[in-house]
C-alpha positions, -999 to 999 in steps of 0.1 A, spaced: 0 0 0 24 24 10 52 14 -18 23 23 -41 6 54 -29 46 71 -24 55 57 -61 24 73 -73 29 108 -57 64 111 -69 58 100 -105 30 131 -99 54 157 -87 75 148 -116 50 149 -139 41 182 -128 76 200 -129 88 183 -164 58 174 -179 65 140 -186 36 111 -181 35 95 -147 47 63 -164 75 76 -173 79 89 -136 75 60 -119 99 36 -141 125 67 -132 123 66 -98 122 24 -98 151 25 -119 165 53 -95 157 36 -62 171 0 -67 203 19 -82 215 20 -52 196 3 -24 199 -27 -44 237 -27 -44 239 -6 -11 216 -23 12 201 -3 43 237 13 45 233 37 18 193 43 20 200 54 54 234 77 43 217 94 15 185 99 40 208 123 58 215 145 30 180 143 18 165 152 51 183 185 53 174 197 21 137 189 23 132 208 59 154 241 44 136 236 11 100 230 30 109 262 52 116 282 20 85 272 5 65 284 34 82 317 39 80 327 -1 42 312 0 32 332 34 49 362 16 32 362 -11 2 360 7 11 397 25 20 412 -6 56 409 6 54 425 42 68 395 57 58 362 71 39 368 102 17 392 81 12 366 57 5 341 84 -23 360 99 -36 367 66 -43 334 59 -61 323 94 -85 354 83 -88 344 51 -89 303 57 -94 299 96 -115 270 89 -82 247 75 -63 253 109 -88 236 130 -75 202 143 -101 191 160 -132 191 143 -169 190 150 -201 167 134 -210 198 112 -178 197 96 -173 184 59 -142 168 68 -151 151 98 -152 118 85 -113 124 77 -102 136 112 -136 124 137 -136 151 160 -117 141 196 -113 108 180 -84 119 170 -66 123 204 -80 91 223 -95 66 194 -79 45 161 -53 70 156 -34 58 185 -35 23 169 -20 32 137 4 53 152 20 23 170 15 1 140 34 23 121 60 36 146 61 6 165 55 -28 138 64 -17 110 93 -33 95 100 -4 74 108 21 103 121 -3 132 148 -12 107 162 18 110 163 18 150 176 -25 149 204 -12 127 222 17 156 249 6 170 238 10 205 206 13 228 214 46 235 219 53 200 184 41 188 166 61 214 186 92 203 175 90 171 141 82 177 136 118 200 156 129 168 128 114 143 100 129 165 112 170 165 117 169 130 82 154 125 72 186 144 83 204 112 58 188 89 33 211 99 54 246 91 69 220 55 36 207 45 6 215 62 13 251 57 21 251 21 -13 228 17 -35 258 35 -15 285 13 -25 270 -16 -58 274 -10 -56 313 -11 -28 312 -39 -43 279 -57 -80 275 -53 -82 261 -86 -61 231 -87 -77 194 -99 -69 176 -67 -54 188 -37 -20 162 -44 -8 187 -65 -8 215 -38 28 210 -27 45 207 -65 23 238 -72 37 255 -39 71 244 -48 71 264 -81 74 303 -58 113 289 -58 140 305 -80 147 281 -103 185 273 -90 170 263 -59 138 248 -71 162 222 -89 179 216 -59 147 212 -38 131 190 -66 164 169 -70 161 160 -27 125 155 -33 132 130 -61 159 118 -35 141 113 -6 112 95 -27 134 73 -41 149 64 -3 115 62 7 110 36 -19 142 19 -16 137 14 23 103 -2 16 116 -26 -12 145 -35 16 116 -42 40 100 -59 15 130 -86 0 138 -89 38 106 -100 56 105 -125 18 136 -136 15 144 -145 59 104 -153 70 97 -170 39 123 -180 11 149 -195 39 121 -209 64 100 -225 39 114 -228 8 148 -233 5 164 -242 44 197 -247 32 202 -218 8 237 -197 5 240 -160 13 247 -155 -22 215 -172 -33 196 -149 -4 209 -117 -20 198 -128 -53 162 -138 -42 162 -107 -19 169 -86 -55 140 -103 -79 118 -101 -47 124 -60 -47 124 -58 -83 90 -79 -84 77 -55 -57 88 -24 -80 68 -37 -110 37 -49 -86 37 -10 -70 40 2 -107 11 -17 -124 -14 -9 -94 -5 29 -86 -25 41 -107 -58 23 -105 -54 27 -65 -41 59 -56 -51 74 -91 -89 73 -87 -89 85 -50 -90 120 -44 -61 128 -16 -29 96 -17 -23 108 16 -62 97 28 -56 66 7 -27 54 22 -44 60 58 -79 45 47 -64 13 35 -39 5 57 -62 9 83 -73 -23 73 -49 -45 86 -30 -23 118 -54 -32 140 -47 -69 139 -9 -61 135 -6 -43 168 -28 -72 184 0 -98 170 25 -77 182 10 -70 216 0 -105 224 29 -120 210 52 -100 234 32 -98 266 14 -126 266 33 -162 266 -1 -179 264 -11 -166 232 -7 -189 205 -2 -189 167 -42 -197 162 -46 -164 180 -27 -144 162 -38 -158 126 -75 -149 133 -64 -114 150 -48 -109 110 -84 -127 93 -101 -107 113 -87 -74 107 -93 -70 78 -129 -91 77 -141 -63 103 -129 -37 86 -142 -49 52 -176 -50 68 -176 -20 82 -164 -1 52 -190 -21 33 -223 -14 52 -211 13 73 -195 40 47 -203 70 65 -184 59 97 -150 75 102 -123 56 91 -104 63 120 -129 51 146 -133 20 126 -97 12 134 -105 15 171 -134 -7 169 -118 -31 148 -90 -35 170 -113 -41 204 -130 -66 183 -97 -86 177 -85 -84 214 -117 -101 219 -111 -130 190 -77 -133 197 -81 -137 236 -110 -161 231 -88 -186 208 -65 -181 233 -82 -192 258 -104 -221 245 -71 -236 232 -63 -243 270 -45 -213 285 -11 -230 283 26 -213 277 36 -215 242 69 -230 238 84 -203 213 71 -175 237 87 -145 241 108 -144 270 110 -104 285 122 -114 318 157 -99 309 147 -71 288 148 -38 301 123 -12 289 140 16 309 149 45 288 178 72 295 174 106 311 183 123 281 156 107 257 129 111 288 135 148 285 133 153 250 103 133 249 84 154 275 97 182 255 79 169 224 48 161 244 45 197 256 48 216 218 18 193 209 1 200 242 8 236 230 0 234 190 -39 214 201 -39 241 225 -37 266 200 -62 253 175 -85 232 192 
């Protein structure tokens, strides 16, 4: 889902600065991506990431400040800033009420307390594709730092992205579909640095791609190549079914982009609505499997079945409820499955169970502060625009 929905919106940012068709796009930034992530492995996604990173938060910083200036008729950012809540006050509003258009998208307190939660820990917590990055430090220590790391520059995104998205709506109102906010925001750069900004987009889409290809040949070729298939098979031979697993991934993301993410009307929503389908039974695998030695295999497969079975249903007959909420629900409902198997199957420790008596959970001093500090700026920013 996710190799699909980011291949799509590159190919579209792309398509939008050179004018080139999205196929095109796509086959550029597969070709792009395995270049080197192929030959490179998790060592060079994760070099070039720090490169790309930079340029994207002083590029996204740019782009705000030229948009919000605009907006003032070039007296300055903070003009331009207030000029927009007065003249879209509405789009700043993160917690939104029944009446509301969007509330199906962002259900009211839901939000704070419901599903979000659950796919936040999916995707932060179980999701091969970002714990990678943490098993590969070299240290404890060094995981944590760069996880307090991860979480102030995903304070940016609102100032890189959001606010580029709500400028567009006084600078853009016209645009097809609101994907093409950001490109369109993108073209207020001079042109020497809009290349420079567009190359580390490019960049940091293709890393994003080459991570999840990784994730992808990894979880294939270890879970299921060498477990089930071939017991006895040489690194060589796992590097080379690890490739043609990421290359058949590539050409799988680039045959369904389109008829996915093309026909929905945000990638960003897409990515979230379908996804949604199978976190909740993830984080009950995950959950149970680590804190609970009595859960069994049975448990865990219907949590997975069941995930996405209740979340088909309820995105079958019940369309109009929030998306978000229907993760919640769906992931009470598999506690309840899960535990139930559990516990008809007689209660009794699994021999493969997880042992955690060793395992310490404490963190350092250093990562307790910055997470506190974290905690207060959101505190501060729901504060703000309740």
């Amino acid at each position: 889902m996710n190799l699909t929905s980011v291949l799509y919106l590159g190919s579209l940012a792309i398509s939008q600065f050179i004018g080139v068709d999205m196929i095109y796009g796509m086959i550029f930034l597969v070709l792009f991506s395995m270049a080197y992530s192929v030959y490179g492995g998790l060592k060079a996604v994760a070099m070039t990431d720090i490169v790309q990173v930079i340029m994207l938060v002083l590029g996204g910083l740019f782009v705000s400040y030229l948009a919000l200036n605009q907006i003032s008729g070039d007296n300055g950012v903070i003009q331009g800033f207030t000029t927009l809540m007065e003249k879209a006050p509405e789009k700043f509003d993160m917690i939104l009420s029944k009446d509301n258009p969007n509330y199906i998208s962002l259900p009211g307190i839901s939000v704070l307390i419901g599903g979000l939660w659950i796919m936040n820990i999916s995707y932060w917590g179980f999701n091969q594709y970002i714990i990678q990055r943490a098993l590969a430090a070299k240290s404890l220590q060094e995981a944590q730092k760069g996880m307090a790391f991860a979480a102030y520059v995903k304070l940016f995104v609102p100032i890189i992205v959001v606010l580029p998205g709500i400028c567009a709506v006084v600078l853009a109102p016209d645009l097809a579909k609101a994907d093409q906010a950001y490109p369109e925001m993108m073209k207020l750069l001079p042109h020497g640095l809009l290349g420079i900004a567009f190359a580390a987009l490019v960049a940091a889409i293709a890393s994003s791609l080459s991570s999840m290809s990784n994730s992808i040949s990894t979880i294939f070729t270890m879970d299921v190549y060498k477990k089930l298939v071939n017991p006895a098979a040489s690194e060589h031979k796992l590097v080379f079914v690890g490739r043609m697993t990421a290359l058949i991934a590539m050409v799988v993301a680039i045959l369904l982009a389109k008829p996915l993410v093309g026909q929905s009307q945000q990638a960003f929503q897409f990515i979230q609505e379908f996804t949604g389908f199978f976190t909740p039974g993830i984080v009950v695998i995950f959950l149970f499997g680590f804190f609970w030695k009595k859960a069994s295999a049975n448990s865990a497969l219907a949590a997975a079945i069941g995930s996405v079975v209740f979340s088909a249903l309820f995105y079958k007959f019940l369309p109009e409820f929030p998306f978000m909420d229907r993760v919640g629900v769906v992931f009470i409902l598999c506690c309840i499955v899960a535990a139930a198997i559990t516990l008809l199957s007689g209660t009794k420790e699994q021999a493969n169970a997880i042992d955690l008596h060793d395992v310490s959970f404490k963190t350092t001093g250093g990562f307790n502060v910055a997470a506190m500090g974290v905690i207060l700026i959101l505190i501060a920013i729901y504060a703000t625009w309740w």
